[in-house]
N, C-alpha and C positions, 0 to 999 in steps of 0.2 A: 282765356279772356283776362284775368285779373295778372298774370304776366307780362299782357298790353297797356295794361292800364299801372304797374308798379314799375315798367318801365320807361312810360311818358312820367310821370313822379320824377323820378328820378333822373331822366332828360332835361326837365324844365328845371329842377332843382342845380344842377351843374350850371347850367347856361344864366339863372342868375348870378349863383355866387359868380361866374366871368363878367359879366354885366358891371356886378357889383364891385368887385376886385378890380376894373379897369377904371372907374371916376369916369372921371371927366376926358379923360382920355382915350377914350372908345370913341370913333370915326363911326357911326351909322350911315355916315352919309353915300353910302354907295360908289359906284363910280367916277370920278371926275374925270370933266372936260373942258379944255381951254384956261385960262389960266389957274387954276385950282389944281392942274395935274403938274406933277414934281415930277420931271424924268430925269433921271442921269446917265450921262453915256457909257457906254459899255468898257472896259477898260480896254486897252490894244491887246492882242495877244503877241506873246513873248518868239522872238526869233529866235531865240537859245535852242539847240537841238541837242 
């Protein structure tokens, strides 16, 4: 039991310092749809054999 419980610790503890280490620049915001989603096309694939 205390193995589950030092490795939620140490789960949680990773995931902020990422949190924290990302600023303002972490995206929580889930999926986007319509104009919020950036796609770019896929690039051609190459005819060279």
């Amino acid at each position: 039991m205390w193995k589950i419980i030092i490795g939620f610790i140490v789960f949680a503890a990773l995931a902020l310092f990422v949190i924290i280490q990302g600023g303002d620049q972490l995206d929580m915001g889930g999926e986007k749809h319509g104009a919020d989603a950036v796609h770019t096309p896929a690039p051609p694939a190459s005819a060279a054999r």
